[in-house]
C-alpha distance (Angstrom), angle and dihedral (degrees) to the residues before:
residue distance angle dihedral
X1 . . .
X2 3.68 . .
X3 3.69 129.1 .
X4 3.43 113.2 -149.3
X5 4.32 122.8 -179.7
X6 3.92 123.2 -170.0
X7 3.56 118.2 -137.1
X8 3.70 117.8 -147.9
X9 3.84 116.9 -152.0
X10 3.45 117.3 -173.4
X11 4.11 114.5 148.2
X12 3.47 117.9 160.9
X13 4.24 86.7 -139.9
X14 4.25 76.7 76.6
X15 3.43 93.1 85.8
X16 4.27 142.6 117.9
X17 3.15 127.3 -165.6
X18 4.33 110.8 -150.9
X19 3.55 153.5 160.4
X20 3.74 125.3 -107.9
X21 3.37 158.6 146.1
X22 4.23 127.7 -155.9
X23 3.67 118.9 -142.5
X24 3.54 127.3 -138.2
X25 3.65 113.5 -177.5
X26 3.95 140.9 -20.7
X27 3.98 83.1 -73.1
X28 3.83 109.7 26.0
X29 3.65 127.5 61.5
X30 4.51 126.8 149.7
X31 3.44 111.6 -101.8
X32 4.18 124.7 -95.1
X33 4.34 99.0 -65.3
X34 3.65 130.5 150.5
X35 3.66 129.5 -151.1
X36 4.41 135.2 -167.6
X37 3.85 93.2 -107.4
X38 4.12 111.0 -154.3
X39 3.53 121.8 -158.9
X40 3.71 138.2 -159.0
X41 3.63 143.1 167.7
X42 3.91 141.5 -155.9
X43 3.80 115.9 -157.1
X44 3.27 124.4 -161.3
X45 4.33 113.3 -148.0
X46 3.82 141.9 160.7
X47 3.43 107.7 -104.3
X48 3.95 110.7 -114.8
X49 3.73 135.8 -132.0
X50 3.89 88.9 -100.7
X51 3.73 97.3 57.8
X52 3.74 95.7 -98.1
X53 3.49 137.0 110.6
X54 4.02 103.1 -170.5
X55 3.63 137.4 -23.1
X56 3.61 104.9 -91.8
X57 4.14 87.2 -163.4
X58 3.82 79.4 59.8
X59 3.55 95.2 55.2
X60 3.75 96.3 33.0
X61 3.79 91.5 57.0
X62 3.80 93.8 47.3
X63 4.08 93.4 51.6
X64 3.67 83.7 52.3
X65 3.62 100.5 57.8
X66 3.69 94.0 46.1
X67 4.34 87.2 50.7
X68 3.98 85.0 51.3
X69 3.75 97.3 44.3
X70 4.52 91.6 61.3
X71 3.71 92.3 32.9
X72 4.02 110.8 129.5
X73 3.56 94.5 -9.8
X74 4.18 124.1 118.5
X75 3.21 101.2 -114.3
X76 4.32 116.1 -147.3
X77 3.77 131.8 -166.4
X78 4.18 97.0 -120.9
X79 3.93 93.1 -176.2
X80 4.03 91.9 43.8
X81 4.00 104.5 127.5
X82 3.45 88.8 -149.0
X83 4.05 105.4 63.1
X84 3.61 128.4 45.8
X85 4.33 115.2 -142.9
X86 3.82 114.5 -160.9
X87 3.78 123.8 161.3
X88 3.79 117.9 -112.2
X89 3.93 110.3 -170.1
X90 4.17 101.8 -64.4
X91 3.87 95.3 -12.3
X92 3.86 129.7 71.8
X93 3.75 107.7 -136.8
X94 3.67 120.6 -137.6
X95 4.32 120.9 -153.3
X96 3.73 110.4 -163.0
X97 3.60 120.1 158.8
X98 3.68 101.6 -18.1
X99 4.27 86.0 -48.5
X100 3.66 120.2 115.8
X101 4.29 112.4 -151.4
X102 3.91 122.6 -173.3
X103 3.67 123.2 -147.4
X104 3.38 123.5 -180.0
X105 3.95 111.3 -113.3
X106 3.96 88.0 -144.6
X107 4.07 85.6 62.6
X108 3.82 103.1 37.8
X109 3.50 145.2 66.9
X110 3.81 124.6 -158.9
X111 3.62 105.3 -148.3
X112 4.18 122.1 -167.8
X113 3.69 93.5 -109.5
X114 3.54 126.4 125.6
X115 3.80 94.1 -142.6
X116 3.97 135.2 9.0
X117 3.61 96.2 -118.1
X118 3.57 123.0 131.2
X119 4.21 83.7 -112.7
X120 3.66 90.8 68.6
X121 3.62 96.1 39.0
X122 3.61 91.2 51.2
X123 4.01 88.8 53.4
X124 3.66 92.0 38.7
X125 4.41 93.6 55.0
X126 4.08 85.8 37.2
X127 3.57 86.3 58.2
X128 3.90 95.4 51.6
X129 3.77 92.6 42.0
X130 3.73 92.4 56.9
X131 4.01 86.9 47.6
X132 3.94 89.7 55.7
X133 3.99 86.0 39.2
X134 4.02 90.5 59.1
X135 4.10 106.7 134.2
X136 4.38 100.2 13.1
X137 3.41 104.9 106.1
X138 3.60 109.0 -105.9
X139 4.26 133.2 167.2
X140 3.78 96.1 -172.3
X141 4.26 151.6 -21.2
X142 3.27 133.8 -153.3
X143 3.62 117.4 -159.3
X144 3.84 119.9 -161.5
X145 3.98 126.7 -159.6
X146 3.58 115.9 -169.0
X147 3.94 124.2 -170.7
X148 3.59 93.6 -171.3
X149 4.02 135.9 -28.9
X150 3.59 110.2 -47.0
X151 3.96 101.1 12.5
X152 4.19 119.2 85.6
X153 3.11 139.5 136.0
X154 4.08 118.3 -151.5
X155 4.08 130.4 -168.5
X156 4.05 121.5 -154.1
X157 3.70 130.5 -149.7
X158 3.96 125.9 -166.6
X159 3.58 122.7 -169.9
């Protein structure tokens, strides 16, 4: 029979703090906003012979590269059908609705997400985590985006 343990991590060093904006249709969208995103995970593991599951420093350290690598940055929707991103010299320029934004490229990321919601960023960090997590033997993760207390979104993987 196997033992399997879940590992909740949940520090509030797991966090990003960005710029966004959430689209709603081909002619709606929230004006420019940021929010201090947290992030947490729950990972599902056998339980080994030593009495441990996972490494939680292993884990810890990998939800706090993915935190550093949005911090400060705009972060933009590059597979949203409703805006168009082209790069203009040192800017990326954004068409929505017959309006034409600049961001500078130096300050923003476009991510392949079809929104910025905390549901796509959620899948979007899950999916990175279980690149970094290639080879430990895993059975699932949860990964949790919050945009404030009360409000996240979170994406699961299952081997």
């Amino acid at each position: 029979m196997d033992n399997f343990t879940t590992l909740y991590i949940d520090k509030e060093s797991h966090k990003f703090s960005a710029a966004h904006y959430t689209i709603f249709s081909a002619t709606e969208r929230e004006r420019l906003h940021g929010h201090n995103y947290s992030v947490s995970a729950r990972i599902v593991a056998p339980m080994g012979d030593n009495g441990f599951s996972a490494d939680y420093n292993v884990y810890k350290s990998r939800l706090a590269r993915l935190c550093d690598s949005l911090d400060e940055y705009m972060l933009l929707a590059g597979d949203s059908p409703h805006q168009r991103i082209t790069t203009d010299g040192d800017y990326y320029r954004v068409e929505f609705d017959g309006q034409q934004m600049l961001f500078l490229q130096a300050d923003t990321q476009v991510l392949p997400l079809r929104n910025a919601t905390v549901e796509e960023f959620s899948r979007y960090l899950l999916q990175r985590l279980v690149e970094d997590s290639v080879g430990d033997d895993l059975r699932e993760i949860e990964l949790c985006v919050a945009s404030g207390p009360g409000q996240r979104g979170c994406s699961i993987w299952r081997a």
